[in-house]
C-alpha positions in Angstrom: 0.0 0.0 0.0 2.8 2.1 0.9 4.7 2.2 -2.6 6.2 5.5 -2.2 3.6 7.1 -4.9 2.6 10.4 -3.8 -0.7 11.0 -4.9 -1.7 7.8 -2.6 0.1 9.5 0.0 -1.8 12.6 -0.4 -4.7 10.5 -0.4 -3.8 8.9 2.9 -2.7 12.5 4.4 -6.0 13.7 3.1 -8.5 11.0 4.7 -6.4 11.7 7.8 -6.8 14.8 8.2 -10.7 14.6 7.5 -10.6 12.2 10.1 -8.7 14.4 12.5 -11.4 17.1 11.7 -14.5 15.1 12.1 -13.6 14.2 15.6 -12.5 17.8 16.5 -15.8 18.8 15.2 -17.9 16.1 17.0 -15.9 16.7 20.3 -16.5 20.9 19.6 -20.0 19.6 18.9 -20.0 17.8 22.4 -18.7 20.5 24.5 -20.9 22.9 22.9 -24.1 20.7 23.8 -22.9 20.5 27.5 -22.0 24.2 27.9 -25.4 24.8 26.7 -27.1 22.2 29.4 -25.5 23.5 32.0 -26.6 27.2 30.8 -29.7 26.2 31.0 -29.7 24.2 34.2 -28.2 26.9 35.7 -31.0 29.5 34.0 -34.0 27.2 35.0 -32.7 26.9 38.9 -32.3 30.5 38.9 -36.2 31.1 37.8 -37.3 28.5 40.1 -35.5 30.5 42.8 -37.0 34.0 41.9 -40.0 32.4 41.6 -40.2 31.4 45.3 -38.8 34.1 46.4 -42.2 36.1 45.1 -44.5 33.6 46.4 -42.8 34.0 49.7 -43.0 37.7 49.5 -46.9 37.1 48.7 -47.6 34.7 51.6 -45.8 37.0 53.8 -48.4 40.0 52.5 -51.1 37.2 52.6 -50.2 36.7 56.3 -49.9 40.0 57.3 -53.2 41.0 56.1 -54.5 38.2 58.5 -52.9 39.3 61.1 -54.3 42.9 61.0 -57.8 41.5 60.1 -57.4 40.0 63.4 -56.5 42.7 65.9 -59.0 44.5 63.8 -61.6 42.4 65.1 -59.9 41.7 68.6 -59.9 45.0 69.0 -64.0 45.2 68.3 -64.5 41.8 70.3 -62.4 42.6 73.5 -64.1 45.9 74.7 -67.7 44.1 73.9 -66.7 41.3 75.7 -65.3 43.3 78.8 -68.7 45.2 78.6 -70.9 42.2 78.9 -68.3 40.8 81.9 -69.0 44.8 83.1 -72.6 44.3 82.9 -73.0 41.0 84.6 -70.9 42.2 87.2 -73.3 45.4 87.9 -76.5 43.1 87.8 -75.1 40.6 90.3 -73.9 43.8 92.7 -76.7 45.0 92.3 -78.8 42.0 93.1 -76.8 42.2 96.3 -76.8 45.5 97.0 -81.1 44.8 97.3 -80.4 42.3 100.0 -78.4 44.6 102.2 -80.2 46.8 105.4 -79.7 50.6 104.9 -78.2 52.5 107.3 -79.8 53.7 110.2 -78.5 57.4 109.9 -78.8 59.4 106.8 -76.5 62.5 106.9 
């Protein structure tokens, strides 16, 4: 095969280097495909993260709401409450207060 004639070893050189190419190519090819997976991994995990980062943010304004609803209405319930416990208090003094003699001098 090797008889020295150089247009078969410019043949051989030739399908060599094509050779040569094909596999830079293909591993260009491969590094290309993983830079671009790892792009987007890392583009996808930083969405998810934004993303819960404004759901949090909307709980926490969910929750706050609540919680000022609730005072709200705390602050309506207590004094009502206290008022009634007020009342009750009155009636049963004053329940008493029908049982006790009056005094004997009036100034």
């Amino acid at each position: 095969m090797n008889s020295g004639d150089p247009l078969e070893v410019g043949v051989e050189s030739t399908t060599l280097l094509m050779e040569v190419t094909e596999v830079m190519v293909s591993d260009t090819q491969s590094v290309a495909t993983l830079v671009i997976a790892i792009l987007a991994v890392i583009a996808a995990i930083t969405v998810l993260f934004l993303m819960a980062v404004f759901i949090d943010c909307r709980q926490q304004k969910i929750q706050n709401e609540r919680v000022k609803k609730s005072k709200v209405v705390l602050k309506n319930v207590i004094p009502q409450i206290l008022k009634s416990h007020d009342r009750a208090r009155i009636v049963a003094n004053e329940h008493h207060s029908q049982q006790t003699e009056l005094p004997y001098e009036v100034v």
